[in-house]
N, C-alpha and C positions, 0 to 999 in steps of 0.2 A: 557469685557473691552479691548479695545487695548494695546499693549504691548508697555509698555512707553522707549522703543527703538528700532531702528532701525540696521539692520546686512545688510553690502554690502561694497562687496569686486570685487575691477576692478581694469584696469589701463586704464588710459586718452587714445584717440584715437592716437594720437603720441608717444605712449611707446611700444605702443602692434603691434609692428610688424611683429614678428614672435610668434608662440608657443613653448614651451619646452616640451622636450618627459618627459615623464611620469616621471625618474631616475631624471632627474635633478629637476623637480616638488615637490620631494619628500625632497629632499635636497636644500628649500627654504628656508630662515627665514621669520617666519610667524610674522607681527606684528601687534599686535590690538589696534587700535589707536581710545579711547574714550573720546568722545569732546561733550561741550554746545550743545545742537541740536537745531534748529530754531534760531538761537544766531549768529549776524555777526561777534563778537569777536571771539566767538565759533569755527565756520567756519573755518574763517583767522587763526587761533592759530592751525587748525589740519593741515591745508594748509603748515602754515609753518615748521610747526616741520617733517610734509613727506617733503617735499622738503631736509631739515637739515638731516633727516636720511640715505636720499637717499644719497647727497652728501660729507656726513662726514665719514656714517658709512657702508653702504650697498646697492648700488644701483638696487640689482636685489631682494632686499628683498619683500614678498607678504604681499602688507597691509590691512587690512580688519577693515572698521570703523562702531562705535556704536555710533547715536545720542542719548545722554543720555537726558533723560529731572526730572526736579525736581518733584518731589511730595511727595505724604502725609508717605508711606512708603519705608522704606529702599533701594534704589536704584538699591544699585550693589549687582544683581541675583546670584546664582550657577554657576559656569560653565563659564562665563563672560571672562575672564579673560584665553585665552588657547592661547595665542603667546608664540612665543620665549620669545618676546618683549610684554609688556604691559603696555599701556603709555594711563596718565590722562592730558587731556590739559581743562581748564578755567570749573571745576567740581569739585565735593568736594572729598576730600580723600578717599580711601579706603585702611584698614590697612591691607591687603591682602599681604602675604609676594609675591605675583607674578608680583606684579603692579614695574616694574623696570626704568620708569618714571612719573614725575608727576609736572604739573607745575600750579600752581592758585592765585591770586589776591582776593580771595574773604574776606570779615572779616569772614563769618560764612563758615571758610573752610571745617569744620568739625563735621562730626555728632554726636559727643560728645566729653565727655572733656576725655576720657579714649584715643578716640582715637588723640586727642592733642598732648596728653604725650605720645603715642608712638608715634608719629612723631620727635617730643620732643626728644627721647633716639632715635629714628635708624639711622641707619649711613650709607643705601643706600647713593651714591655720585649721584644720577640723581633727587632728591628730589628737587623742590624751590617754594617755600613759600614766597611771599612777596605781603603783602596785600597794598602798599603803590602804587602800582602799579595801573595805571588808566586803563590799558587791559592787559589782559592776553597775546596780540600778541607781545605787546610793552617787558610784562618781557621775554619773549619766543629768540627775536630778542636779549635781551640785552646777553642774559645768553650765549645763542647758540652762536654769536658774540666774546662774551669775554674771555668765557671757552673751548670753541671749533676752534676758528679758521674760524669761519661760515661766507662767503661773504654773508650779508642779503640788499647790496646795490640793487641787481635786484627785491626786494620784497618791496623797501621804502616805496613807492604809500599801499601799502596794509597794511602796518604797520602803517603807518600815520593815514589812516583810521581807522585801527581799534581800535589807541585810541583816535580818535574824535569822533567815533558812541558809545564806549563804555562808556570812559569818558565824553559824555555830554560835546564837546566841541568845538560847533560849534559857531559861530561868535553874530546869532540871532536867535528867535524861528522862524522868516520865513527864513533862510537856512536851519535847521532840518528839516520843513514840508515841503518845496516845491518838494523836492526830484529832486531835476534838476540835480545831479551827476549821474555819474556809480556808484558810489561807494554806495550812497544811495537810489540806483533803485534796484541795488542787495541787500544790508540788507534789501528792501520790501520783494525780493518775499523768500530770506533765514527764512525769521520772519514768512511772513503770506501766503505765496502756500500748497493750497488743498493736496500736493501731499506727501504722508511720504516716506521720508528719502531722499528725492532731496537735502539737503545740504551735506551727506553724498556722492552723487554722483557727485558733483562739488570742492570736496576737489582736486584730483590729476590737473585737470585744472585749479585750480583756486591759487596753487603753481607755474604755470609756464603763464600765461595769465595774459596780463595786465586786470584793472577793466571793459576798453572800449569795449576788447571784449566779457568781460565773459557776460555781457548782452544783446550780441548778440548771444551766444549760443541759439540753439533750446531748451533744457531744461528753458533752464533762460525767454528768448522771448515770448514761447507762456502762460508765465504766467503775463509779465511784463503788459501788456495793460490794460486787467483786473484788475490787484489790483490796478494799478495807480486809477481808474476811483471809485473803492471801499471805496479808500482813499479818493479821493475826497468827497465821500459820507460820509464819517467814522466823517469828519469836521462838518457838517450840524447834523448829530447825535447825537454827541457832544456837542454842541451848544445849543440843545435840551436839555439834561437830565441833563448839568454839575449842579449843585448846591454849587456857590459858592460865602463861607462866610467864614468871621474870618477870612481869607488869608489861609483858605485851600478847596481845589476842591475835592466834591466828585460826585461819579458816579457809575454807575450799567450798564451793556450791557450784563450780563450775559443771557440774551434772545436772542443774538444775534452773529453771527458767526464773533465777534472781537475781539478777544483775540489778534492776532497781530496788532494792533491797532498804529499807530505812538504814542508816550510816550509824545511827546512833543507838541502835540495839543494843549494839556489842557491851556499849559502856553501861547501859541500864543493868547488864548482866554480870556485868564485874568491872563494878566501878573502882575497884583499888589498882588496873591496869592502865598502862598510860597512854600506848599505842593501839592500834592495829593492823594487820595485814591480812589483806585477803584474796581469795581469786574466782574468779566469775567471769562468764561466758554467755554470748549473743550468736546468732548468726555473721555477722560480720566483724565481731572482734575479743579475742580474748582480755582478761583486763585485769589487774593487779593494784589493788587501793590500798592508799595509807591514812590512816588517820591519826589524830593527837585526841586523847580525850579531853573535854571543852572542860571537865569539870571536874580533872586532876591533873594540873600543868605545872604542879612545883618543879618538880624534876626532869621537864620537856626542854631539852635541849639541844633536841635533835632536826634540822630543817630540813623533811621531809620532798620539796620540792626538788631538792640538791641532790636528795639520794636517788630520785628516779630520774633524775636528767639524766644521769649516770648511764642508765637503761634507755634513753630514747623518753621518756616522761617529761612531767611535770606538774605541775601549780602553784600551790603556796608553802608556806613551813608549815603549815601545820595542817593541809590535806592534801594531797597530789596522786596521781597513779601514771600507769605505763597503758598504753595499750600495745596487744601484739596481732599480728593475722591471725586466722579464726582459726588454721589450719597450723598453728602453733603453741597451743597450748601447753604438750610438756615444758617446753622452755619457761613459757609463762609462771608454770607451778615452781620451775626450778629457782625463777628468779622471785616469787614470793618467798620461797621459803628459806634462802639464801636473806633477805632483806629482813623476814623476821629474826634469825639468827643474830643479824648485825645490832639487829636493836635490843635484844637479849644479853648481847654481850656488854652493850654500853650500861 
């Protein structure tokens, strides 16, 4: 199975101008910075807090990033966790006394309730917690800004972004799918490029580059064409298998290499449904999504997050999912289609 994270550590082409001899190499701070992986919140939120660390607290500090991704068991490995520094951005807690930042939005921050209440009782000062939060960049920006002193004016554009693409908050479902941004051509290929741990290697650039150019980067570029045209196809696919009644959409592409799939097709395609559920498949995990449509919530009264903790999941009310092993997918299917049921009946 592949290892459901990624390790890599650089600095942007504009930082690394010289080398350091060995003695001062030695006497770096090391800091490991574990963020959402495939996740444009993800991304932006690691983006910013290295930019914030650079300029608040240590500019020559050596950062080395872990895309974490969710699944069926316990996350955070042995050994994870070996900075000076080690800092959680838009991922769930780990009560590891070494983890010396940690910032999340999510409702199901945590992997259980033991570890609540110690978050609850400790009294680390770089701890924040607020799930009221539409993206993890936006509390990231707030906190850094208010409590640190942190110019986050040259980051706006990225901030902004990143709680429109997180919060589901863009104007109509054809601005979400057309993808005619930078900003939304980059959460393509962050979500859905062949290539592991590429978000992890556009964090130091993507802290100092506007959105215009990061998609002109050769990393970004020779991905961007191709998934556009996937995308395009992913619609028609779509369109094909959706199954939708009772004002909820379901769907199945688990045969198919879509798991990064745009989230908000479904609604463009039958926007008088209020839900989602679907199921898709990776190499290393099956995976079961729920969505609320951003732009038919009269009737959403359903918290979403609640229903897949149920399952092992989570996130927020109004998007969350499960993951299961990759070698469990019936169950996966059983328990989609068990979940859209539930929301059919409400």
């Amino acid at each position: 199975m592949l290892q459901a994270y990624i390790l890599v550590s650089f600095a942007p082409s504009y930082l690394s101008g010289s080398r350091r001899d060995g003695a001062n190499e030695a006497q770096m701070k090391k800091v490991r910075l574990c963020f959402h992986d495939r996740c444009f919140d993800g991304t932006a939120s690691a983006a910013l807090f290295y930019r914030f660390y650079r300029e608040k607290f240590d500019k020559s500090a050596e950062f080395a990033f872990t895309g974490m991704t969710h699944r069926a068991s316990q996350p955070w490995e042995d050994g994870i966790f070996d900075g000076d520094e080690n800092v959680i951005v838009d991922f769930k807690y780990s009560n590891s006394s070494k983890v010396t930042w940690w910032f999340d939005h999510h409702q199901s921050a945590f992997l259980t309730p033991t570890d609540a209440e110690q978050f609850r009782q400790q009294t680390r000062e770089h701890m924040f917690y607020e799930p009221d939060y539409k993206s993890c960049t936006k509390l990231i920006a707030t906190v850094t800004k208010e409590k640190f002193g942190f110019d986050t004016a040259p980051l706006a554009d990225l901030i902004r972004w990143g709680d429109i693409i997180d919060g589901a908050q863009y104007p109509t479902p054809q601005a979400a799918v057309e993808l005619a941004e930078p900003a939304t051509q980059l959460a393509l290929v962050i979500e859905a490029a062949p290539e592991n741990g590429l978000p992890a290697q556009i964090i130091p650039d993507l802290a100092y580059r506007p959105l215009s150019e990061m998609v002109k980067l050769p990393l970004v570029a020779k991905h961007l064409g191709p998934l556009l045209e996937r995308h395009r196809q992913s619609i028609e696919i779509l369109r094909q298998r959706i199954d939708a009644r009772d004002g909820v959409i379901f769907f199945d592409v688990s045969d198919l290499d879509l798991e990064g799939y745009n989230k908000f097709i479904p609604y463009l395609l039958h926007p008088e449904c209020v839900y989602s559920v679907s199921v898709s498949a990776s190499p290393v995990r099956a995976k079961v999504s729920l969505g609320t449509n951003p732009w038919n919530q009269a009737t959403a009264d359903q918290n979403l997050a609640s229903l897949a903790e149920k399952h092992g999941g989570g996130g927020h009310p109004r998007v969350s999912a499960i993951s299961f092993d990759a070698g469990n997918l019936a169950h996966a299917r059983e328990v989609a289609r068990e979940l859209a049921a539930t929301l059919r009946r409400k």
